[in-house]
C-alpha positions in Angstrom: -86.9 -48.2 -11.1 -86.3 -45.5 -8.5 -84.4 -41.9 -9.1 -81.3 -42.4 -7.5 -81.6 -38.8 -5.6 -85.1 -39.4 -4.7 -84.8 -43.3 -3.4 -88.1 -45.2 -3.0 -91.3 -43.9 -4.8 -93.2 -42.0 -2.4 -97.3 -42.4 -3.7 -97.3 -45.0 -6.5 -96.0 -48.6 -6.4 -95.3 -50.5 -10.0 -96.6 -53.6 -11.2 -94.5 -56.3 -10.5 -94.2 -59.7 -11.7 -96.1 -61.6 -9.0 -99.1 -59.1 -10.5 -98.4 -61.0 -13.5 -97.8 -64.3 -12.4 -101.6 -64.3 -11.6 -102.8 -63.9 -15.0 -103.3 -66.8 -17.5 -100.5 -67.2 -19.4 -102.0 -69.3 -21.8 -102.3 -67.2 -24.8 -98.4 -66.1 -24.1 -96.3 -66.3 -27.4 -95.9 -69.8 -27.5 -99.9 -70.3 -28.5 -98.9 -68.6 -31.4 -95.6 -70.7 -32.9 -97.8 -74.1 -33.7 -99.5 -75.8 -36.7 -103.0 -74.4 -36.3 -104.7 -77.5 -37.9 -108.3 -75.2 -38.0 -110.7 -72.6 -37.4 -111.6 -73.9 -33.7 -107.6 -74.2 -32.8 -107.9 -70.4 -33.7 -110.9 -69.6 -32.2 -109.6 -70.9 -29.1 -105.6 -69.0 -29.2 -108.2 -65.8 -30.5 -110.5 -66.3 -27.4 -107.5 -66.9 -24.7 -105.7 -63.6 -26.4 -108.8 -61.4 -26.0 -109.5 -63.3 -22.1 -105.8 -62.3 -21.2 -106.4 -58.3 -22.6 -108.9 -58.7 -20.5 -107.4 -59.6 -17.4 -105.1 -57.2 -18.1 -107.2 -54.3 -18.4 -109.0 -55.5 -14.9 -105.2 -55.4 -13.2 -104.8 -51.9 -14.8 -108.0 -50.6 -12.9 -106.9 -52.1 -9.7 -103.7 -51.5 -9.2 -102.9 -48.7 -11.4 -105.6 -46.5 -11.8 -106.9 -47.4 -8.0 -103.5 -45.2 -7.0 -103.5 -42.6 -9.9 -107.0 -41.7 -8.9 -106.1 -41.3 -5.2 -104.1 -38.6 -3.2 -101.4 -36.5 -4.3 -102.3 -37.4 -8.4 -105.8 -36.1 -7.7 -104.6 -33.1 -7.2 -103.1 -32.5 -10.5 -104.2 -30.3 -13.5 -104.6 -34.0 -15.4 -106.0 -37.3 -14.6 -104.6 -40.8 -15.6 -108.2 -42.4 -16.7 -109.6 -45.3 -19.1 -110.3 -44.6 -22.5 -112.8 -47.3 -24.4 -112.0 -47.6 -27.8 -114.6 -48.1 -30.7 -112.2 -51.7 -31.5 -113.4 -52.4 -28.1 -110.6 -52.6 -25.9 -109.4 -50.1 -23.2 -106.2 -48.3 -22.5 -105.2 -45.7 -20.0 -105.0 -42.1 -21.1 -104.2 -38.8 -19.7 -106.9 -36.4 -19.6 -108.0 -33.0 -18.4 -110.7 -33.4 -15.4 -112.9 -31.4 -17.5 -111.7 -33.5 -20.5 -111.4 -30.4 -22.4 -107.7 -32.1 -23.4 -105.7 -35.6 -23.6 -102.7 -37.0 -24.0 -99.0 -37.8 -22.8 -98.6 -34.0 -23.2 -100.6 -33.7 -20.5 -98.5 -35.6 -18.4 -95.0 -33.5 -19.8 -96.9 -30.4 -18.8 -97.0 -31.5 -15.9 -93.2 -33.1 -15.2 -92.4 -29.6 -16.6 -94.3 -27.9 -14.2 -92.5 -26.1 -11.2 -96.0 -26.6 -9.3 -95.1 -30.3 -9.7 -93.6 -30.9 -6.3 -90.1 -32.9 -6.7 -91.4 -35.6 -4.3 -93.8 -36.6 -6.7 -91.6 -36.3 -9.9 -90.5 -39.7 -10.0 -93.6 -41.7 -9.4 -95.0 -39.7 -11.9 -92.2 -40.9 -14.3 -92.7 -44.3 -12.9 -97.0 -44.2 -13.5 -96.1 -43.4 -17.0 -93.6 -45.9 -17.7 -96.3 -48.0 -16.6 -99.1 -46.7 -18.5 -96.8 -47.1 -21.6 -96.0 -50.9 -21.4 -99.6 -51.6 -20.6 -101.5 -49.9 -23.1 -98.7 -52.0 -25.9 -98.9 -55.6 -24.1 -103.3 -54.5 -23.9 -102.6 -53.4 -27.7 -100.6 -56.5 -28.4 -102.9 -59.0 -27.0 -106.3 -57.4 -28.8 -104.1 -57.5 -32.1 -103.5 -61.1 -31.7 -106.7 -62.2 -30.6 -108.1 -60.3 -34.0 -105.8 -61.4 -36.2 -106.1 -64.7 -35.0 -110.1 -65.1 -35.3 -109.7 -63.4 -38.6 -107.7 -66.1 -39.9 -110.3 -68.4 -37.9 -112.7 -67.1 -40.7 -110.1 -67.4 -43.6 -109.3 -71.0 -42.5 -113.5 -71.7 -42.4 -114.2 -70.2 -46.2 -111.1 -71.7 -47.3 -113.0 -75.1 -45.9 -115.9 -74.4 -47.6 -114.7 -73.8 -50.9 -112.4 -76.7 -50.9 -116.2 -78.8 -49.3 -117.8 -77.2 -52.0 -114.9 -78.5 -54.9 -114.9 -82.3 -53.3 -118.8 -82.7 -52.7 -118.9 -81.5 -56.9 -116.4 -83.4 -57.8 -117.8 -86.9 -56.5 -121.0 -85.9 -57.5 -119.7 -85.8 -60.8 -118.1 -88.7 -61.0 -121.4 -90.7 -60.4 -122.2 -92.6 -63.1 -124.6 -90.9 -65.6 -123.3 -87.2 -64.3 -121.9 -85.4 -67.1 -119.0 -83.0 -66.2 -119.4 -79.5 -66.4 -116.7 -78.0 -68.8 
């Protein structure tokens, strides 16, 4: 999206769907509306989740940060920059150069500033649109890959206990085996 009284963005150019395109789609919605039969069938939609956040993240430090590092956003009082996460996933965060500070009021400090030059008003408007939708689709795919290898481990004790109740129960129907009450 462009400002209408500004036209094209001057200094940062949005992702776009052929960026997409080259990711796997495999672990895309669909993965998730199916009769898992197991653990490995989740193992697998949990790994392809986590492989696609992953991807993502490397597309984010390509194309996004490789511009909001570079000239005129360098020259700002704030920095767009990774943040690693103790959950263990990565998403893009405004920050201080000193990192004395962080966060998106960072970046409203500095739409808000009239040191901000105009020219550079809507790219930043468009870097944080784009920050925005790909810290939630990261978010979204490392909460699906973890919810799906926690149920992984549900559906594996839930085989083991039922193991457990069949192996005991034809072991005590062998003749001689008194039941336990």
């Amino acid at each position: 999206m462009t400002d209408p009284g500004l036209g094209q963005y001057a200094h940062f150019r949005p992702l776009e769907q052929a960026d997409f395109v080259k990711l796997e789609q495999a672990a895309y919605l669909k993965g998730l509306l199916k009769p898992f039969k197991g653990k490995g069938t989740l193992e697998v939609w949990a790994s392809q989740c986590h492989a696609q956040r992953d991807q993502l993240i490397a597309l984010a430090q390509r194309r996004v940060l490789r511009q909001a590092t570079g000239h005129p956003f360098n020259l700002l009082p704030a920095e767009l920059a990774q943040q690693k996460t103790g959950a263990g996933t990565t998403f893009l965060r405004w920050r201080r150069p000193d990192r004395s500070a962080m966060g998106v009021a960072l970046w409203q400090e500095i739409i808000a500033s009239t040191a901000t030059p105009v020219s550079l008003l809507a790219d930043l408007h468009a870097l944080e649109q784009q920050r925005i939708v790909l810290n939630m689709q990261i978010s979204l795919l490392h909460t699906l890959g973890r919810q799906a290898q926690d149920c992984a481990n549900k559906m594996a004790q839930a085989e083991l206990a039922y193991l457990r109740r069949v192996q005991g129960a034809a072991t005590a129907a062998r003749p001689g085996h008194l039941p336990q009450p």
